[in-house]
C-alpha positions in Angstrom: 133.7 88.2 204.7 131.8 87.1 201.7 128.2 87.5 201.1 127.0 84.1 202.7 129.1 84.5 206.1 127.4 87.8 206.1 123.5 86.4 205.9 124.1 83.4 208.0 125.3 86.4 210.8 122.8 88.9 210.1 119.8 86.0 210.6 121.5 84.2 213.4 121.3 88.1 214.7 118.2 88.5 214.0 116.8 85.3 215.1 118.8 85.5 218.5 116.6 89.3 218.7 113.5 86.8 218.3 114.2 85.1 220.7 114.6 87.6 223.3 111.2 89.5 222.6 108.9 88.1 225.0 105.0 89.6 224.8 104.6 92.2 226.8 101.5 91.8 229.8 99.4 93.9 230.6 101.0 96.4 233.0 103.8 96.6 230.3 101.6 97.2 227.7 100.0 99.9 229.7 103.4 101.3 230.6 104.3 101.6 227.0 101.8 103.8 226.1 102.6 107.1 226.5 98.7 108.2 226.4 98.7 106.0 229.4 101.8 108.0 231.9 99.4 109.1 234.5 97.4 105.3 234.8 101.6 103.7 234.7 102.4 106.0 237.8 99.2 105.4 240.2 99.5 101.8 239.6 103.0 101.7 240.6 102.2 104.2 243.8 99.6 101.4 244.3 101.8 98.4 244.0 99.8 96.9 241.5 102.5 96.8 238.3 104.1 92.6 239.8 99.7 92.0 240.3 98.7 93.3 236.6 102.2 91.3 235.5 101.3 87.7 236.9 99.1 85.5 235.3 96.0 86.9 234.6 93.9 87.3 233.1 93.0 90.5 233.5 90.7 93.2 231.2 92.2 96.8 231.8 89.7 99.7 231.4 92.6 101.8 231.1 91.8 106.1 231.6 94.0 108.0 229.4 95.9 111.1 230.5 93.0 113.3 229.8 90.4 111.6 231.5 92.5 112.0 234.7 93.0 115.7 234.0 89.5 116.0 234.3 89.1 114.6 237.8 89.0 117.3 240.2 92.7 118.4 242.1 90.6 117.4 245.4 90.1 113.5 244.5 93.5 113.6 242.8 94.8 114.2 246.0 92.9 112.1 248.2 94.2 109.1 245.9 97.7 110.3 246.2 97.5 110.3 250.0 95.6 107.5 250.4 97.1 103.9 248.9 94.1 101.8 250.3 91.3 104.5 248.1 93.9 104.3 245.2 94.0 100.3 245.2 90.2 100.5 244.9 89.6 103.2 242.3 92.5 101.0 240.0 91.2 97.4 240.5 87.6 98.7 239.9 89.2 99.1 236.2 89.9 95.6 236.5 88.1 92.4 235.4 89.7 89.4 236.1 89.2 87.7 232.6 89.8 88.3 229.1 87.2 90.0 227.2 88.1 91.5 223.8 85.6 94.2 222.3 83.8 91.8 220.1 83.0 89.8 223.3 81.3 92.4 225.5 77.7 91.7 226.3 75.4 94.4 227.5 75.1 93.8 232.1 77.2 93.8 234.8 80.2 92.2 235.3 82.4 91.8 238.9 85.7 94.2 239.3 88.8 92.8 241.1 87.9 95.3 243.7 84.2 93.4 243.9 81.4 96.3 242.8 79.8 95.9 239.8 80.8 97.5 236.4 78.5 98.0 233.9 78.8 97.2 230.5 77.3 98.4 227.1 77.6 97.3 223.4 76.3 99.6 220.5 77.7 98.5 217.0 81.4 98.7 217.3 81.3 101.2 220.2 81.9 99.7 223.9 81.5 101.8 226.9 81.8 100.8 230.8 80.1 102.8 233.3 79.9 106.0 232.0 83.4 105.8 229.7 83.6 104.7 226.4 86.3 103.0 225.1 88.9 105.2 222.8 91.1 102.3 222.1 89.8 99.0 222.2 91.7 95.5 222.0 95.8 96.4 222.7 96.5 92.7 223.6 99.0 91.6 226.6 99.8 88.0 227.3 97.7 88.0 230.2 94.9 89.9 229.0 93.9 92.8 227.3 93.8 96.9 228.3 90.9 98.8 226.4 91.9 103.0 226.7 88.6 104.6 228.1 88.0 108.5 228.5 87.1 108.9 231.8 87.9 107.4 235.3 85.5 105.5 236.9 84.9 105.7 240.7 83.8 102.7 242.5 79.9 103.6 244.6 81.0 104.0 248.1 80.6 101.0 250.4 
């Protein structure tokens, strides 16, 4: 094989790789982040993984593995026996629009699950609720997921 046989395979190769790579959405992006393991497995119990997959778009306030280790065992396991509570507590991490950290304006903003989340803007530093946001901006074709240290909990209805 001489040299140019060998390129033209390696880019056709490498271009038919290309072409396979789609971007990831949102519950892949989530689901690729191994900071992110406990958040992947509740929103599969939940049956949200196809929701956070269609079209979007969606804003993920996404609580990292430690922010659920600090949520008492009790809650813990009144959202792993009870899908409906579970559904809530996730899509109250949900905003059903794209908002990267730049765009965040101090006030409330609607949740998928309908309460209100409030939002806060100090120099480069974002929180929601109470959280702040660890890791801002890891972009998904359908939206964007912004790692926060704590779970939030939805005000009871």
């Amino acid at each position: 094989m001489n040299r140019r046989s060998w390129l033209l395979g390696l880019l056709a190769v490498s271009l038919a790789g290309c072409a396979s790579m789609q971007p990831k959405n949102v519950a892949d992006v989530i689901a690729a982040d191994p900071d992110l393991s406990t958040l992947t497995k509740l929103i599969n119990d939940a049956g949200l993984a196809q929701t956070l997959s269609g079209a979007g778009p969606f804003t993920v306030f996404a609580p990292n593995n430690a922010a659920f280790k600090a949520v008492p065992a009790k809650t813990m396991g009144e959202l792993a026996s009870n899908k409906e509570l579970l559904t809530q507590v996730l899509t109250y991490h949900v905003v059903p629009a794209k908002a990267m950290a730049v765009d965040v304006k101090q006030g409330n903003v609607k949740s998928v699950n309908g309460a209100n989340l409030g939002l806060a803007k100090a120099g480069n530093y974002v929180t929601v609720e109470n959280a702040i946001v660890t890791r801002p901006d890891l972009t998904a074709s359908n939206g964007v997921v912004h790692v926060v240290d704590s779970v939030l909990l939805p005000p009871k209805r």
